[in-house]
mmCIF file of the N, C-alpha and C atoms, coordinates in Angstrom:
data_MODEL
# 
_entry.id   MODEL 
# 
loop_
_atom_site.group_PDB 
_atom_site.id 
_atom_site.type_symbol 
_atom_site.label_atom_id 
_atom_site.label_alt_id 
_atom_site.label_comp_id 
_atom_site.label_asym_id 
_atom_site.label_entity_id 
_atom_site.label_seq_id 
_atom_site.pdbx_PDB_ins_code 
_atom_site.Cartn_x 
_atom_site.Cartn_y 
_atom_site.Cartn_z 
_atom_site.occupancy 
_atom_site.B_iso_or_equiv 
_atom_site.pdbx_formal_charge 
_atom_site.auth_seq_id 
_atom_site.auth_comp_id 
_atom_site.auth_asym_id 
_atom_site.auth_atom_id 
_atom_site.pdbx_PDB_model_num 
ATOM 1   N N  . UNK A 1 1  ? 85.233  76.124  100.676 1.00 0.00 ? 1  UNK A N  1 
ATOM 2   C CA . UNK A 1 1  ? 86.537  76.206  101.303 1.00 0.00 ? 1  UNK A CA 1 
ATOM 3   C C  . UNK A 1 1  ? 87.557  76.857  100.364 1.00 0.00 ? 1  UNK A C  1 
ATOM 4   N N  . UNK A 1 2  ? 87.265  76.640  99.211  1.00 0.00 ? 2  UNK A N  1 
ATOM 5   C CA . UNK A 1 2  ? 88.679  76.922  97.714  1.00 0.00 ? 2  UNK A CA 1 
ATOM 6   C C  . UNK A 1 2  ? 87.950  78.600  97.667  1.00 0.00 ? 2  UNK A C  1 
ATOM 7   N N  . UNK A 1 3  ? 87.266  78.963  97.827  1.00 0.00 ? 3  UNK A N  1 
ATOM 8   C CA . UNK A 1 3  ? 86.987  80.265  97.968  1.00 0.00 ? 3  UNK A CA 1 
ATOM 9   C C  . UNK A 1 3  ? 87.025  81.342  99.124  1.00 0.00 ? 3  UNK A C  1 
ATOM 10  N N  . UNK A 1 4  ? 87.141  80.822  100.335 1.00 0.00 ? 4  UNK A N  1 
ATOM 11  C CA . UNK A 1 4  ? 87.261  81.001  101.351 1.00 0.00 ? 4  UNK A CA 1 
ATOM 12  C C  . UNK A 1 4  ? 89.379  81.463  101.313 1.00 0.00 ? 4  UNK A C  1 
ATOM 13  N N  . UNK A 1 5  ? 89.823  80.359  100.686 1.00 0.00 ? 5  UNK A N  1 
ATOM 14  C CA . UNK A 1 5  ? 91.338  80.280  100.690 1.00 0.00 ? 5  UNK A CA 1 
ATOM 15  C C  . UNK A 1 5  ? 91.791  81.507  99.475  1.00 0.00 ? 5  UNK A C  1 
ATOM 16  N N  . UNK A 1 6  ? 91.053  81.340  98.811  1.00 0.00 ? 6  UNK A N  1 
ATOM 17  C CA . UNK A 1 6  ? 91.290  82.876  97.640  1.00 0.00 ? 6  UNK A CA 1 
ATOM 18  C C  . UNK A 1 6  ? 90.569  84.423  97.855  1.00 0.00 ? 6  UNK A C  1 
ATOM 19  N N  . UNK A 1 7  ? 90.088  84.500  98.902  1.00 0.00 ? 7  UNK A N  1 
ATOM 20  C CA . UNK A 1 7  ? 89.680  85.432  99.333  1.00 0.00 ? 7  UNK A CA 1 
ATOM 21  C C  . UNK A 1 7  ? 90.605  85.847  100.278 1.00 0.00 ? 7  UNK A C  1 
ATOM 22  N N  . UNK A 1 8  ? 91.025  85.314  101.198 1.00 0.00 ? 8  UNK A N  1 
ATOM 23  C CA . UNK A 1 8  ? 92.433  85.063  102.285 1.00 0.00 ? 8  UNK A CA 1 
ATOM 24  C C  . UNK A 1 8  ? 93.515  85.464  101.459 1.00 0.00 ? 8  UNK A C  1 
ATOM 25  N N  . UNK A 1 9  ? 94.198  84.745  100.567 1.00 0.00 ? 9  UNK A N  1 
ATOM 26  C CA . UNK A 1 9  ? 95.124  85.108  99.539  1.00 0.00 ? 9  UNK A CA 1 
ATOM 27  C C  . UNK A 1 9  ? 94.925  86.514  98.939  1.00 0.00 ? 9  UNK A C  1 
ATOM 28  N N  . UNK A 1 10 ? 93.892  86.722  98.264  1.00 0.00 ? 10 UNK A N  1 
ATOM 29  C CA . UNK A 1 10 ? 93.945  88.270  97.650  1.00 0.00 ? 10 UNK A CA 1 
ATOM 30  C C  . UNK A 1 10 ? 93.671  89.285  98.766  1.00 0.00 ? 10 UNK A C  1 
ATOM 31  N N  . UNK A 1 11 ? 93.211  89.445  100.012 1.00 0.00 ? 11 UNK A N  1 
ATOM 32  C CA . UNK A 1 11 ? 93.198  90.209  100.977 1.00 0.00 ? 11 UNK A CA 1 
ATOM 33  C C  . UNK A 1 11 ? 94.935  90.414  101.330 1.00 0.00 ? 11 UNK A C  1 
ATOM 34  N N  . UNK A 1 12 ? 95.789  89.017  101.436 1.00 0.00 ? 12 UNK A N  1 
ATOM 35  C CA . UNK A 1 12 ? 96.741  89.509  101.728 1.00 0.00 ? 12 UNK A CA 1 
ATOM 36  C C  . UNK A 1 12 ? 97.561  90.239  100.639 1.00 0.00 ? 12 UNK A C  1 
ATOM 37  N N  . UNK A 1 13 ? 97.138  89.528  99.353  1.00 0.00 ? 13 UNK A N  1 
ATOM 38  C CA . UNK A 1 13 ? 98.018  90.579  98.459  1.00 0.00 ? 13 UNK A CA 1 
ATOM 39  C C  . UNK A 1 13 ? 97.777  91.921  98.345  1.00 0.00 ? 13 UNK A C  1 
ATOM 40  N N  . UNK A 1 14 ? 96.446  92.729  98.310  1.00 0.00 ? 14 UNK A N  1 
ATOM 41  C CA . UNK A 1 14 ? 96.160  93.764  98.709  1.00 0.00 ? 14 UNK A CA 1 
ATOM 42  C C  . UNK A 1 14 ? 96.703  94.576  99.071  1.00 0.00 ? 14 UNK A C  1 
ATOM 43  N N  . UNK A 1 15 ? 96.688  93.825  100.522 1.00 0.00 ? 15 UNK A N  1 
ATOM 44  C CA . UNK A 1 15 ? 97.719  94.441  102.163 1.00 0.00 ? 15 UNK A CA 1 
ATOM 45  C C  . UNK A 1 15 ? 98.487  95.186  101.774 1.00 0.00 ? 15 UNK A C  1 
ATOM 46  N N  . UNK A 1 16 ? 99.807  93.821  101.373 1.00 0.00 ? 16 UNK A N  1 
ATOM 47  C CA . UNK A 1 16 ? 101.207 94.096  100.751 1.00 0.00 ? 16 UNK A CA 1 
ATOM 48  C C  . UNK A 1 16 ? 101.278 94.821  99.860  1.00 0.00 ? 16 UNK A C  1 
ATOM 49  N N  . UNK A 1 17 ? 100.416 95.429  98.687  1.00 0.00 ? 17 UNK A N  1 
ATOM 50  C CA . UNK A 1 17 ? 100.874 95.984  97.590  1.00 0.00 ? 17 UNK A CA 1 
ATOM 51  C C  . UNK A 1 17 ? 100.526 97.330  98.530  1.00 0.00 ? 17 UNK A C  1 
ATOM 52  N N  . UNK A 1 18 ? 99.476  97.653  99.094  1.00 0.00 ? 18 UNK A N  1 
ATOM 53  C CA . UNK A 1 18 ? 98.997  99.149  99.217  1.00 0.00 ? 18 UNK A CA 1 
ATOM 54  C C  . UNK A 1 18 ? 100.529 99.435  100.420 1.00 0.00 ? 18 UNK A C  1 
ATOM 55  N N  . UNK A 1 19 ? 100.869 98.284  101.528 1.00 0.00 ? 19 UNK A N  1 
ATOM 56  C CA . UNK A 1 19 ? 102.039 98.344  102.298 1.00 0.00 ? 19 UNK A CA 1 
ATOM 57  C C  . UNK A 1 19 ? 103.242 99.014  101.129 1.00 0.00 ? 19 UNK A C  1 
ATOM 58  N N  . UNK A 1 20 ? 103.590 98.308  100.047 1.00 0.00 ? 20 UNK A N  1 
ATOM 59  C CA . UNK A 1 20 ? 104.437 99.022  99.370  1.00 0.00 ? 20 UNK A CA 1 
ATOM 60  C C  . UNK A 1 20 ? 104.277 100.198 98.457  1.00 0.00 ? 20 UNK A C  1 
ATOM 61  N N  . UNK A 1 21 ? 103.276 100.587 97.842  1.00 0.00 ? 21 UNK A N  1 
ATOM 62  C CA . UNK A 1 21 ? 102.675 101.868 97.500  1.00 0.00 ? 21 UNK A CA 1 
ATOM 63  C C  . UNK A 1 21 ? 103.407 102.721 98.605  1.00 0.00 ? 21 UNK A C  1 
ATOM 64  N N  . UNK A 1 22 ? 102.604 102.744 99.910  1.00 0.00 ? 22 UNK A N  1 
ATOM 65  C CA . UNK A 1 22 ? 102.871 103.454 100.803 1.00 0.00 ? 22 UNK A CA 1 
ATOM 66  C C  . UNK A 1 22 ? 104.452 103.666 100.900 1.00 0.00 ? 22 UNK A C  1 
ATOM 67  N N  . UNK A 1 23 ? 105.305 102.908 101.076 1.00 0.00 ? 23 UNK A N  1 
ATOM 68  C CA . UNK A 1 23 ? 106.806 102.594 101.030 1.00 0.00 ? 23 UNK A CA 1 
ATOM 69  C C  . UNK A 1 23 ? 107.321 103.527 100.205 1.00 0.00 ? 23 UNK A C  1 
ATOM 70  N N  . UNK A 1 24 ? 107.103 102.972 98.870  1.00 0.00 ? 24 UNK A N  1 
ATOM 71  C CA . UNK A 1 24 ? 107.483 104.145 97.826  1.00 0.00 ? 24 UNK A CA 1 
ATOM 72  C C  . UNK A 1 24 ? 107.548 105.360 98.106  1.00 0.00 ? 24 UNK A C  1 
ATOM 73  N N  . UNK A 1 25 ? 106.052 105.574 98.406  1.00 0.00 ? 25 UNK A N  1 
ATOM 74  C CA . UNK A 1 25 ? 105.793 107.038 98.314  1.00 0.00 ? 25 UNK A CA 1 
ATOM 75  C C  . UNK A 1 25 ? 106.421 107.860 98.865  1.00 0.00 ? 25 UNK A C  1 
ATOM 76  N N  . UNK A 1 26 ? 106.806 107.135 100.400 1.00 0.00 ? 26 UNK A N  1 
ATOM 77  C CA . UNK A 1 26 ? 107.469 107.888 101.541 1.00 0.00 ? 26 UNK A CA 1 
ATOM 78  C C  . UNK A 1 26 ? 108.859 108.117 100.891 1.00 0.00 ? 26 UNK A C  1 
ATOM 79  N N  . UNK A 1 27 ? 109.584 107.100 99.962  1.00 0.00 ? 27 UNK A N  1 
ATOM 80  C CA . UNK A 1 27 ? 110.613 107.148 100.084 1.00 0.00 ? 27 UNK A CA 1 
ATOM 81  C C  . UNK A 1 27 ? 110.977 108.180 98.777  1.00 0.00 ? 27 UNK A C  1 
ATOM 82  N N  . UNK A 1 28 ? 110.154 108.485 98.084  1.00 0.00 ? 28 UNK A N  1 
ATOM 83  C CA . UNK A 1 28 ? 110.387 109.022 96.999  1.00 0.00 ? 28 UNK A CA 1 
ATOM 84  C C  . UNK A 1 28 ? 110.005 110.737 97.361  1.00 0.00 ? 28 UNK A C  1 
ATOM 85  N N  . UNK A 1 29 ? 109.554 110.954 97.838  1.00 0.00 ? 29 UNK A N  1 
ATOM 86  C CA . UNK A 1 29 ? 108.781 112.113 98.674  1.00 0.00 ? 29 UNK A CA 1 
ATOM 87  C C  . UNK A 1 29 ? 109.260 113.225 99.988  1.00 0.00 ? 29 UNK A C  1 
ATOM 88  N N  . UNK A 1 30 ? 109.301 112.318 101.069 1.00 0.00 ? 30 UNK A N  1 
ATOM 89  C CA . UNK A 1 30 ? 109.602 112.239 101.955 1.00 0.00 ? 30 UNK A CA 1 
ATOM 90  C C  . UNK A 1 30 ? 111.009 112.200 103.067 1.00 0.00 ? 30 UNK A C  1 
ATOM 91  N N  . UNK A 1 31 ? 111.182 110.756 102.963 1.00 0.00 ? 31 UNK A N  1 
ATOM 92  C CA . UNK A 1 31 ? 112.589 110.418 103.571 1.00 0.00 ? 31 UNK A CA 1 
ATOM 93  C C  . UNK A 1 31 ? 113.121 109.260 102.283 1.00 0.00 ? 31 UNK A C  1 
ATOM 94  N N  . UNK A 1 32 ? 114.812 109.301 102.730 1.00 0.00 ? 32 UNK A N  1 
ATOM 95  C CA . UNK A 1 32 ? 115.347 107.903 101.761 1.00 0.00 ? 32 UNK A CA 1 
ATOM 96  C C  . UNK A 1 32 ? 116.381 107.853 102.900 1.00 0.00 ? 32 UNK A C  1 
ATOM 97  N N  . UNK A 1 33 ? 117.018 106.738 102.602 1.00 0.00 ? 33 UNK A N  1 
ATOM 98  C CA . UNK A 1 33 ? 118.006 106.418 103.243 1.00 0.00 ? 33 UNK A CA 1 
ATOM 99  C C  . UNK A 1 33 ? 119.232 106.783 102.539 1.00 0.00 ? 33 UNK A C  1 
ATOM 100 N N  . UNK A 1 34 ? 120.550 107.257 103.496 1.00 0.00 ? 34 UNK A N  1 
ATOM 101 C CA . UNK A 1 34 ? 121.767 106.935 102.701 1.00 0.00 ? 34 UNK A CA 1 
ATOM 102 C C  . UNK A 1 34 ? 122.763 106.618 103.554 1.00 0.00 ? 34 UNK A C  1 
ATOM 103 N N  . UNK A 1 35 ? 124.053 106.504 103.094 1.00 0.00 ? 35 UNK A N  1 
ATOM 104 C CA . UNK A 1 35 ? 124.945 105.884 103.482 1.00 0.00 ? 35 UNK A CA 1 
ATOM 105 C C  . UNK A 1 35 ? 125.824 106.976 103.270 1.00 0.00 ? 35 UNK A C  1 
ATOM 106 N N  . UNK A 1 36 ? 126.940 107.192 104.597 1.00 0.00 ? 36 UNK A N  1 
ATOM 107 C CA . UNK A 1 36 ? 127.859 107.830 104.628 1.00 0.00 ? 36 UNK A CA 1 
ATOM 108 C C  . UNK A 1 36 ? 129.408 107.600 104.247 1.00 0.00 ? 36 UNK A C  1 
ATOM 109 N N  . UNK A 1 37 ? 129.726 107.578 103.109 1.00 0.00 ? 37 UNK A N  1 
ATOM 110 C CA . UNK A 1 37 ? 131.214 107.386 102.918 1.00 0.00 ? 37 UNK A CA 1 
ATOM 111 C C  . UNK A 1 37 ? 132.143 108.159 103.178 1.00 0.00 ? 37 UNK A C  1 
ATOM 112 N N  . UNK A 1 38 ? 133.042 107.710 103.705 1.00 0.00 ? 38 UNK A N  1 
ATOM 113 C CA . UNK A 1 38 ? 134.428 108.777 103.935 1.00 0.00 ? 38 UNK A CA 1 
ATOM 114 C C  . UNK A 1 38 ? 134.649 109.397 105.618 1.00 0.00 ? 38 UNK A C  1 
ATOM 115 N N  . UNK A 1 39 ? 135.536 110.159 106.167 1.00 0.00 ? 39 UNK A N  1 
ATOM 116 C CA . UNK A 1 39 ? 135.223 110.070 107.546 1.00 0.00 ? 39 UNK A CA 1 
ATOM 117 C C  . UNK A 1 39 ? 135.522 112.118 107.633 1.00 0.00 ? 39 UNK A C  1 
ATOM 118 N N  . UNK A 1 40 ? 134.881 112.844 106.469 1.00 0.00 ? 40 UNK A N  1 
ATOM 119 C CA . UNK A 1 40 ? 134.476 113.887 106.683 1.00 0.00 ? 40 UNK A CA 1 
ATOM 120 C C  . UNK A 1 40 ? 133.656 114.610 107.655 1.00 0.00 ? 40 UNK A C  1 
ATOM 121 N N  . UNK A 1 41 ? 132.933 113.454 107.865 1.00 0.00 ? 41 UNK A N  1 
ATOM 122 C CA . UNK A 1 41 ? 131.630 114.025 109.106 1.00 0.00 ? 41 UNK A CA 1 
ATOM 123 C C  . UNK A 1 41 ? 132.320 113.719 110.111 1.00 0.00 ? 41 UNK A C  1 
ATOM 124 N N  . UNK A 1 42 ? 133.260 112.984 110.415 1.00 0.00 ? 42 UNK A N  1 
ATOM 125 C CA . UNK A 1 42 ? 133.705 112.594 112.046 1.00 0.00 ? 42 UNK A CA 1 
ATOM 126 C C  . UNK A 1 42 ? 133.299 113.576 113.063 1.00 0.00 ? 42 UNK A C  1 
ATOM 127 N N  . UNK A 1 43 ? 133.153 113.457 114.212 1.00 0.00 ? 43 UNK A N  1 
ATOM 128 C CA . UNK A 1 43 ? 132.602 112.193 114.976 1.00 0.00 ? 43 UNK A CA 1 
ATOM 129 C C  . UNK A 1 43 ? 131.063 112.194 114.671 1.00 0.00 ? 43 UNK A C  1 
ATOM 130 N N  . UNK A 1 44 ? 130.711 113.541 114.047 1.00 0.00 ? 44 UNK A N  1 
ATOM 131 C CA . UNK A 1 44 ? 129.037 113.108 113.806 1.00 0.00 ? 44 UNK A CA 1 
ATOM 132 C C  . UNK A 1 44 ? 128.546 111.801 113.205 1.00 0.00 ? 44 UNK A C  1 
ATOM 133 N N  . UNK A 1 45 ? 129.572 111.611 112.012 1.00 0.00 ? 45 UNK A N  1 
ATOM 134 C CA . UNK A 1 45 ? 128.969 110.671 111.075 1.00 0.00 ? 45 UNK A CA 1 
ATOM 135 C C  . UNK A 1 45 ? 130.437 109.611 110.892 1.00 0.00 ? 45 UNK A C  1 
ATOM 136 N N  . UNK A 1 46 ? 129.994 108.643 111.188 1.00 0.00 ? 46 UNK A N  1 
ATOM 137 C CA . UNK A 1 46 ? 131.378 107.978 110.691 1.00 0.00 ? 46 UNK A CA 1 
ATOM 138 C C  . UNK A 1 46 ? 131.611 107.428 109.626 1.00 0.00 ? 46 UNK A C  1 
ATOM 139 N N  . UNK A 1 47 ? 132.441 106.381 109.164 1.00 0.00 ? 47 UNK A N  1 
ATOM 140 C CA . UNK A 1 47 ? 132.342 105.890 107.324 1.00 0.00 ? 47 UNK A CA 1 
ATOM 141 C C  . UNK A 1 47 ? 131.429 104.472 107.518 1.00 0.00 ? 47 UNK A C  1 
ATOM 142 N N  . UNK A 1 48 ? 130.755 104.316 106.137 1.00 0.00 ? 48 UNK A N  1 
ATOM 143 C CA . UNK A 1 48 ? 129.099 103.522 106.517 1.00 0.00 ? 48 UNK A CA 1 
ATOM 144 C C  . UNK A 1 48 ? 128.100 103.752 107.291 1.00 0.00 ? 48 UNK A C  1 
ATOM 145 N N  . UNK A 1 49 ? 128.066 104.654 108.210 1.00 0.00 ? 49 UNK A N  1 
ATOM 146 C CA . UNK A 1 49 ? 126.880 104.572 108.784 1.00 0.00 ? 49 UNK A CA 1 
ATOM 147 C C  . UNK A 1 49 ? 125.129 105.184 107.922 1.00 0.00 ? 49 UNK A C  1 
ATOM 148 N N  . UNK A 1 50 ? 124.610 104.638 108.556 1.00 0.00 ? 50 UNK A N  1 
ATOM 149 C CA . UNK A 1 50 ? 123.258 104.567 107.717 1.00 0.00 ? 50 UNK A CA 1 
ATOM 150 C C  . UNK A 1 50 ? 122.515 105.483 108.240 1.00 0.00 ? 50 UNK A C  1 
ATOM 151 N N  . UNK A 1 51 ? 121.769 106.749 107.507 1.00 0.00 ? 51 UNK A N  1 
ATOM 152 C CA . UNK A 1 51 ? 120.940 107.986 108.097 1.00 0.00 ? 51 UNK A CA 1 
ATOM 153 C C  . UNK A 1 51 ? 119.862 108.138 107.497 1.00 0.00 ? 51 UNK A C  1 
ATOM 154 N N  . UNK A 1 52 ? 118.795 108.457 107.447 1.00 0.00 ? 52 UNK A N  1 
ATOM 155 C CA . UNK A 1 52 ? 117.156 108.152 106.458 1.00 0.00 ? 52 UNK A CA 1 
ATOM 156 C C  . UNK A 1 52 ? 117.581 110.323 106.772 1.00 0.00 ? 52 UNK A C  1 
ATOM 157 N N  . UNK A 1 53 ? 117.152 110.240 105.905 1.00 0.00 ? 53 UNK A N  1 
ATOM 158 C CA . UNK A 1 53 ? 117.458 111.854 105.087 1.00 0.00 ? 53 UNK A CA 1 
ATOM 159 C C  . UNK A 1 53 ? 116.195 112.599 105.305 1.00 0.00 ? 53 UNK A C  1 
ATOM 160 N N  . UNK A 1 54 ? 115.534 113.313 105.273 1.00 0.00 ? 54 UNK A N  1 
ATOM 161 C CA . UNK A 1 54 ? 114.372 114.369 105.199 1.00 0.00 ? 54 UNK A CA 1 
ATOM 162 C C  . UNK A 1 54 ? 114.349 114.932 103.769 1.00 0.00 ? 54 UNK A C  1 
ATOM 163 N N  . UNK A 1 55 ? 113.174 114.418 103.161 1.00 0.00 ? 55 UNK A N  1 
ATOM 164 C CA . UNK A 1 55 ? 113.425 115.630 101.942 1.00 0.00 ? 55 UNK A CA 1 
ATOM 165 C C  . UNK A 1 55 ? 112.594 116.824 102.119 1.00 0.00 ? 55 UNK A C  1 
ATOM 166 N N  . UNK A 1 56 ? 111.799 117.404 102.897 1.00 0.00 ? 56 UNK A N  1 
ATOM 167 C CA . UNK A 1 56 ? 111.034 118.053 103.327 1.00 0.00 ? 56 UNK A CA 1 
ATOM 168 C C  . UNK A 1 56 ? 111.737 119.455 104.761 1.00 0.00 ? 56 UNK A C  1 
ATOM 169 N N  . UNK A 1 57 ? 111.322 120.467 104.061 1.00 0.00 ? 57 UNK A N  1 
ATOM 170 C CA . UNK A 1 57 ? 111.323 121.262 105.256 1.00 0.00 ? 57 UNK A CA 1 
ATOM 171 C C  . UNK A 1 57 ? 113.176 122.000 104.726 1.00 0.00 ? 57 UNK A C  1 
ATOM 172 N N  . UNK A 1 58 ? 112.982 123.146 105.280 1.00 0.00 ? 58 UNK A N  1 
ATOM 173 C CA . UNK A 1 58 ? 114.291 124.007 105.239 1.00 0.00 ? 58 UNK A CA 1 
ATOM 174 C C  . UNK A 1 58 ? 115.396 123.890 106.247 1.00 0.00 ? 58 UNK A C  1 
ATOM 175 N N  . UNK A 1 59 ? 116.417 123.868 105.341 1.00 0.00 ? 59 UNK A N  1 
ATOM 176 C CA . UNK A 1 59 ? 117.590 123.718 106.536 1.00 0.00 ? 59 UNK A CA 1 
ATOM 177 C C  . UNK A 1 59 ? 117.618 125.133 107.590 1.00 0.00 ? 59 UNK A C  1 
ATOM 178 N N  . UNK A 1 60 ? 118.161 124.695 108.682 1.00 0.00 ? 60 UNK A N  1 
ATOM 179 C CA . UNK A 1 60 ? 118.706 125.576 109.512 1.00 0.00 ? 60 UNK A CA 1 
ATOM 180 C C  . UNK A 1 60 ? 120.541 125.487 109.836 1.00 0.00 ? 60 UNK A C  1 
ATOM 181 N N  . UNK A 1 61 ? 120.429 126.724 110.165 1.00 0.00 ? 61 UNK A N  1 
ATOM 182 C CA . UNK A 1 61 ? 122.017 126.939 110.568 1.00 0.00 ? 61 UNK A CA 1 
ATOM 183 C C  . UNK A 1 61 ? 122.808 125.461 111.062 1.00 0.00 ? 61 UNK A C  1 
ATOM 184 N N  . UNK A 1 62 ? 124.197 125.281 110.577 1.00 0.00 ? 62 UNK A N  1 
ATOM 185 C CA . UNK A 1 62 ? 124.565 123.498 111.127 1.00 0.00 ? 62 UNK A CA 1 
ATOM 186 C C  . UNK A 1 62 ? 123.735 122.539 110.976 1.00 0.00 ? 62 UNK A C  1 
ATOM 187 N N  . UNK A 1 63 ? 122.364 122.552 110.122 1.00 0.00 ? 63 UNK A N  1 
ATOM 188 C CA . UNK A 1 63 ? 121.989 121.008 110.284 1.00 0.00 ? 63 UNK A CA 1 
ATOM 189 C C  . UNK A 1 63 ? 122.684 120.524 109.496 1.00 0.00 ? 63 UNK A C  1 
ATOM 190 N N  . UNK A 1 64 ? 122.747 119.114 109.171 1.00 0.00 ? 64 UNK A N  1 
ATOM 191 C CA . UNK A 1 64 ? 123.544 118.052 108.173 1.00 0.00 ? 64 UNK A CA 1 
ATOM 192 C C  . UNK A 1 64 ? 122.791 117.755 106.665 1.00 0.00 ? 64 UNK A C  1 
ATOM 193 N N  . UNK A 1 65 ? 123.410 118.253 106.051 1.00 0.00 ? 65 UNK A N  1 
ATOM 194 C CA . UNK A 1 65 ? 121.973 118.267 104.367 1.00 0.00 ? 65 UNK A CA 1 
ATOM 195 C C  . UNK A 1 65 ? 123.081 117.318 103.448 1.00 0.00 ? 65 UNK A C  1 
ATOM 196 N N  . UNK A 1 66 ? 122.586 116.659 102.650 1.00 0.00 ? 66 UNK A N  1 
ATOM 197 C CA . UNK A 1 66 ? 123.101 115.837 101.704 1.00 0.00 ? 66 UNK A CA 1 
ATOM 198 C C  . UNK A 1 66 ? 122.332 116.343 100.322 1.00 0.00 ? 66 UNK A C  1 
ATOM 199 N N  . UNK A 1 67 ? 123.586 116.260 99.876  1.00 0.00 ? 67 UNK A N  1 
ATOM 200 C CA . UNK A 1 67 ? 123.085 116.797 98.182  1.00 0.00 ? 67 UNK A CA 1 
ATOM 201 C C  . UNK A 1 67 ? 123.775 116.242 97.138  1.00 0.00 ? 67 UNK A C  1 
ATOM 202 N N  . UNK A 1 68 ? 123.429 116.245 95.756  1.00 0.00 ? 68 UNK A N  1 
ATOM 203 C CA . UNK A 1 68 ? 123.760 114.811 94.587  1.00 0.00 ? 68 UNK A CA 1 
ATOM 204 C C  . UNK A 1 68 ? 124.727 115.933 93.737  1.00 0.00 ? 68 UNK A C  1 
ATOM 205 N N  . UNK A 1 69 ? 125.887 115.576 93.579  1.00 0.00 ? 69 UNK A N  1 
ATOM 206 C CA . UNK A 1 69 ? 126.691 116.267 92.703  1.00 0.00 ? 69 UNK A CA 1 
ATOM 207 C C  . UNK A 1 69 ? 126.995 115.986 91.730  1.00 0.00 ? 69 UNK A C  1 
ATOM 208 N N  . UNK A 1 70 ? 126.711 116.348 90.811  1.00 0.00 ? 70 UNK A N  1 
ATOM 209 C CA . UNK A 1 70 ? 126.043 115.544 88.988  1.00 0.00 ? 70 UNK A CA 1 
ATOM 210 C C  . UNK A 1 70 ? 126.924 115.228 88.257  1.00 0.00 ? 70 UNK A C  1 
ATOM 211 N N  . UNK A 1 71 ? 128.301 116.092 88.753  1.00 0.00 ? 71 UNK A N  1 
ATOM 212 C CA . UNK A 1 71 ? 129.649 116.166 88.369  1.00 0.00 ? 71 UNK A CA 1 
ATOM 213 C C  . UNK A 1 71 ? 130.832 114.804 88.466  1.00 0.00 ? 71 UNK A C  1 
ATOM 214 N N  . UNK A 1 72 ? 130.296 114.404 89.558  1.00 0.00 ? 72 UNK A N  1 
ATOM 215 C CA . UNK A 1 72 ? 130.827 113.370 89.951  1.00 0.00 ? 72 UNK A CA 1 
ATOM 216 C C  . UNK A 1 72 ? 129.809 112.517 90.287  1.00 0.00 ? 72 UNK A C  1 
ATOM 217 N N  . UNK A 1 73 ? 128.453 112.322 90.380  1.00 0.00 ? 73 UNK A N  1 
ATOM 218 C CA . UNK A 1 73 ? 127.453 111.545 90.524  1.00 0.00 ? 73 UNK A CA 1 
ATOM 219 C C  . UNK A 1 73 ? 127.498 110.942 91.381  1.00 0.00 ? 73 UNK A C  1 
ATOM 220 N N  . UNK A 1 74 ? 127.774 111.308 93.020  1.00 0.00 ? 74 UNK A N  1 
ATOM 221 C CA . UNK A 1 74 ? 127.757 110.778 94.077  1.00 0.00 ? 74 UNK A CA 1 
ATOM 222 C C  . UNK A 1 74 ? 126.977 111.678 94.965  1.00 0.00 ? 74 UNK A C  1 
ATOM 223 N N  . UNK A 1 75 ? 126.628 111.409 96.048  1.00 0.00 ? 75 UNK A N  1 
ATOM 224 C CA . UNK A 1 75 ? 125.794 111.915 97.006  1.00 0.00 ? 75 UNK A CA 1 
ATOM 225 C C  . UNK A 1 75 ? 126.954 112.803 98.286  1.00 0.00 ? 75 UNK A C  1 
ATOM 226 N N  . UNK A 1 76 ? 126.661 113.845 98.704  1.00 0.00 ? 76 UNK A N  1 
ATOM 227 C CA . UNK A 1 76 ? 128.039 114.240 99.361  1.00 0.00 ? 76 UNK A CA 1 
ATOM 228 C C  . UNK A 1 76 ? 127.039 115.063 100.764 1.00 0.00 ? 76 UNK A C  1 
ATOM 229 N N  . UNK A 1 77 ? 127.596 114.353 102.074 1.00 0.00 ? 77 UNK A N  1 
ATOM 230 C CA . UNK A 1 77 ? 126.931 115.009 103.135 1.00 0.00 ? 77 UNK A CA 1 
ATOM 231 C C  . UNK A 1 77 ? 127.766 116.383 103.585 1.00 0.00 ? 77 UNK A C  1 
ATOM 232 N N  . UNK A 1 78 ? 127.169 117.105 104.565 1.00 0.00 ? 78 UNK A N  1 
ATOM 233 C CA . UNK A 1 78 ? 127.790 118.594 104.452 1.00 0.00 ? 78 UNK A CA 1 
ATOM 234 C C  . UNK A 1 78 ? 127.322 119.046 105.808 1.00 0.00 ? 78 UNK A C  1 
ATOM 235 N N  . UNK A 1 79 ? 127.357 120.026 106.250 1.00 0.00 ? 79 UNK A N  1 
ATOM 236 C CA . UNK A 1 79 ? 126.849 120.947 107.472 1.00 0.00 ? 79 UNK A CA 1 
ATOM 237 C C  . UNK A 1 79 ? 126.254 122.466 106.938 1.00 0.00 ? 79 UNK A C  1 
ATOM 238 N N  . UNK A 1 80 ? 125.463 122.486 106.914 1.00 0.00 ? 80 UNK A N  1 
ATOM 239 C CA . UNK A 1 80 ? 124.625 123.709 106.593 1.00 0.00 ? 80 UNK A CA 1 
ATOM 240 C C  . UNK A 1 80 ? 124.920 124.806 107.027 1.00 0.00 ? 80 UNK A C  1 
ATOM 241 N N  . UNK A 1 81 ? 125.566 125.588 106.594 1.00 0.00 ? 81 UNK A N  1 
ATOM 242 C CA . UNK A 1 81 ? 126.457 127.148 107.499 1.00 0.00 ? 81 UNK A CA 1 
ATOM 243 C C  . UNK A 1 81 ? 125.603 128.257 106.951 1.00 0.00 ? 81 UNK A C  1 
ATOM 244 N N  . UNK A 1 82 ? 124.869 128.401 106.421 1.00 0.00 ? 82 UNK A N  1 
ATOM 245 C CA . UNK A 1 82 ? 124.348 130.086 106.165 1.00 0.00 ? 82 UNK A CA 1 
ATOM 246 C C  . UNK A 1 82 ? 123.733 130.419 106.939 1.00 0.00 ? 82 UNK A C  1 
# 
């Protein structure tokens, strides 16, 4: 039975770690989330609202791109015009 219960236990830890591996990866890679401060984007974006980002793939004309400005070390959303 005490082996039965630790086999159960490390299957679930498993799970969860490869579940967060996966997590990471996406988020480091992939998509992240951010948060919109300020009410620059109005009405697209309002102040706080929450958007999971794309890091993948080329902008097009007007999409919405967020980029890290090192200068001031904040994250600043924008509209893509070229």
């Amino acid at each position: 039975m005490k082996n039965e219960v630790e086999s159960e236990v490390s299957s679930w830890l498993k799970s969860i770690l490869f579940a967060l591996i996966i997590v990471f990866i996406c988020q480091q890679f992939l998509f992240t989330p951010v948060t919109v401060k300020g009410e620059s984007m109005e009405p697209t974006y309002e102040n706080d609202d929450r958007i999971v980002v794309a890091k993948i793939g080329k902008p097009e004309r007007f999409d919405m791109v967020v980029f890290y400005a090192p200068d001031v070390e904040k994250n600043y959303i924008n509209r893509f015009t070229r």
